[in-house]
N, C-alpha and C positions, 0 to 999 in steps of 0.2 A: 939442248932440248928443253922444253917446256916443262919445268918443276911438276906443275901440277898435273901436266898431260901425266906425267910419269906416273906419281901416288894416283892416280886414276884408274892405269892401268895396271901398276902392282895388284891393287885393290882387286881389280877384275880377275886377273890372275888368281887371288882367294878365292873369289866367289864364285866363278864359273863351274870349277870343283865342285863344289856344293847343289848346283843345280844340272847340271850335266850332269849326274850320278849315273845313266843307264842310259838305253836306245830310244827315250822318250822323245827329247828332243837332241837336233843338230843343232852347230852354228854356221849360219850365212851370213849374205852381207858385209859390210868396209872393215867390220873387224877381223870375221876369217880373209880376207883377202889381204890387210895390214900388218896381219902378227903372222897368217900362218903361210901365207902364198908368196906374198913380196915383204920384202927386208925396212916393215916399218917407213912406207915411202911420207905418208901422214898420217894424223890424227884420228885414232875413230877406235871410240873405249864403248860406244854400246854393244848389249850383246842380242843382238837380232835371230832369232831361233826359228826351227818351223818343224813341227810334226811331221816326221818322216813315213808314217804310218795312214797312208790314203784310203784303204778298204774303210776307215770307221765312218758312219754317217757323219752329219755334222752334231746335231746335238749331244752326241755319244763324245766325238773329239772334243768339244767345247768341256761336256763335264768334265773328261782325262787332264788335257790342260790347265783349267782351273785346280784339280785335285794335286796334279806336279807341281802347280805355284805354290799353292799352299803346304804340301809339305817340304818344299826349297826355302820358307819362311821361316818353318821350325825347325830348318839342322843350322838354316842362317843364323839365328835367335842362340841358339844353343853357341855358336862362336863369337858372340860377342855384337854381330852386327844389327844395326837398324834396320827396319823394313819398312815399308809403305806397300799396297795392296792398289792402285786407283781403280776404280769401279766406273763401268759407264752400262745403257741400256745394251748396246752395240756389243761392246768388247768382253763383257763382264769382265772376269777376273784373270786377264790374260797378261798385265802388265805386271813389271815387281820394281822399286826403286829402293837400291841397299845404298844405305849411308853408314859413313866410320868419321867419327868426326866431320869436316869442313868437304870430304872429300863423298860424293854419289856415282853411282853405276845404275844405268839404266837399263831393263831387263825386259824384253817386248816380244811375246808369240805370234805371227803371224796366223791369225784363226780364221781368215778368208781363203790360201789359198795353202792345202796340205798336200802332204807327198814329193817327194824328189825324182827327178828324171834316171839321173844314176843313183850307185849304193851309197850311201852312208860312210864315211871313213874314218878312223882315228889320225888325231893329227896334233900334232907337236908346234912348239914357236919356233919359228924361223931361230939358225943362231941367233941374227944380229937384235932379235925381240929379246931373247934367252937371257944373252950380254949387258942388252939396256936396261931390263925390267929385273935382274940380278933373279930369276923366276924361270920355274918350268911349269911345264903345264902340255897336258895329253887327252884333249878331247874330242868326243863327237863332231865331226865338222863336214860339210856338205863338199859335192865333188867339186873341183875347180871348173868343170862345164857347168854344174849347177847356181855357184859361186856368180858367175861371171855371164849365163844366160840373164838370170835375175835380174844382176847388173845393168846390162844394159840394155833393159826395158825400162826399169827406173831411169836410168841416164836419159832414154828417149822421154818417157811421161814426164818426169820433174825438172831434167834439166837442168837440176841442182849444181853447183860449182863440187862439190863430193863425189859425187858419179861422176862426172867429169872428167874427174882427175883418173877416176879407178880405172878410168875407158881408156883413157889417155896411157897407161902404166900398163895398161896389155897390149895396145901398139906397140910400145916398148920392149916386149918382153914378148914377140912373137905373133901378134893379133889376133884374127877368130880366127880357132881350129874348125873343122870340118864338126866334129862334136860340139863343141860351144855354140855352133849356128844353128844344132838341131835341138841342143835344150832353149836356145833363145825363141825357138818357133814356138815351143812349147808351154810356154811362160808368157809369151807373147798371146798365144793361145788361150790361155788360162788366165789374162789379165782382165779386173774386173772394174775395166770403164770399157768405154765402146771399143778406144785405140787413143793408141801415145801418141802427144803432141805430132813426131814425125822427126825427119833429120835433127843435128843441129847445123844450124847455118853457119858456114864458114865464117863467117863475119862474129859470131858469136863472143868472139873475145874482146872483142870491143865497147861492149855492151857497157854503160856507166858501170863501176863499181865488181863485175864480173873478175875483172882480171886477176883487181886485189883479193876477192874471196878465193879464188881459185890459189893464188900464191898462199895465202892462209894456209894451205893442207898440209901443203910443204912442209916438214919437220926441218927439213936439212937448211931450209930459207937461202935457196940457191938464186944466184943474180938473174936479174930478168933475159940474161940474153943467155942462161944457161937454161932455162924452162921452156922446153916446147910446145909450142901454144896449140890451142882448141883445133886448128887446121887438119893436126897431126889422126884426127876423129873420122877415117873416112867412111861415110855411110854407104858408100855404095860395097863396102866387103859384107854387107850385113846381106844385098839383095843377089849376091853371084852366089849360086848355087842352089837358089832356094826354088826356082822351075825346074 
């Protein structure tokens, strides 16, 4: 496995602690689905959060968030690590970037779109994260309906070779549950461009340069004829049930 992926993820493993302190925020997104849902299938050390907390208006949420960044800066600071704050007109103070030496963890709240479908759960690293990352760690982390509605909406909108892969690894591992399709409507619902690109095209794997990014995710760097490709993605489980 990847030296660096690894000090990457040690890292995170410190510093999730530190900002995860309470029911402020959850984790969503490739890292709850990488470390704490499936056994490390690949890469993905950000820590992608979202306010679980929907009743607050927005610019009430927006100040809480900023105020939770800023004090995850100063229990950071206090153990040694670096911090960066970026500021934009948009986001203001929603982002954190911790450095330790040569190695960063990037720390991003979702301030467009709050609130979770289901509850909020505590949740641990899979063994085989436990083993690799010689690390424990037990926090705030969103439902695997929520996890995995999210999911793929981005997979639909970005079409990213990373979503991809995560869509690709819940085929795998059972595909959309009856739940997963009703927080995807949800999410779907709540997404804020007009609507996602759409399918992806079975063809999709072939696209220049896709396949290799796609093998990228892979930690295990399995031979090409052991990785099931983008086909495995079938969109029409997304539209049976949904009249």
């Amino acid at each position: 496995m990847n030296e660096i992926y690894l000090q990457t993820a040690r890292l995170l493993t410190r510093v999730a602690p530190l900002v995860l302190v309470d029911d402020t925020f959850a984790l969503k997104g490739g890292t709850a689905i990488n470390l704490f849902v499936r056994d490390m299938p690949r890469l993905s050390v950000d820590l992608d959060l979202v306010l679980p907390d929907h009743a607050l208006p927005r610019e009430l949420a927006l100040r809480r968030i900023t105020a939770a960044i800023h004090q995850s800066v100063a229990r950071l600071k206090k153990q040694g690590f670096q911090t960066h704050v970026p500021t934009s007109a948009a986001a203001g103070g929603t982002k954190l970037l911790v450095r330790q030496g040569a190695i960063q963890v990037k720390i991003e709240v979702n301030f467009v779109l709050r609130g979770t479908v289901h509850p909020v759960r505590m949740a641990s690293l899979t063994a085989t994260a436990r083993d690799a990352l010689q690390a424990d760690l037990k926090i705030p982390v969103v439902s695997v309906e929520d996890v995995y509605g999210g999911k793929l909406v981005a997979a639909m909108d970005r079409q990213h070779p990373r979503d991809l892969f995560d869509v690709m690894q819940l085929f795998a591992h059972g595909g959309i549950t009856a739940s997963i399709r009703r927080a995807f409507v949800v999410y779907l619902a709540s997404h804020n461009r007009t609507g996602p690109r759409g399918p992806v095209s079975a063809n999709a794997r072939h696209r220049p340069g896709l396949r290799a990014q796609f093998r990228r995710h892979d930690c295990r760097v399995r031979r090409a004829r052991d990785t099931p490709g983008l086909r495995a993605i079938e969109w029409c489980e997304l539209q049976h049930g949904l009249t």
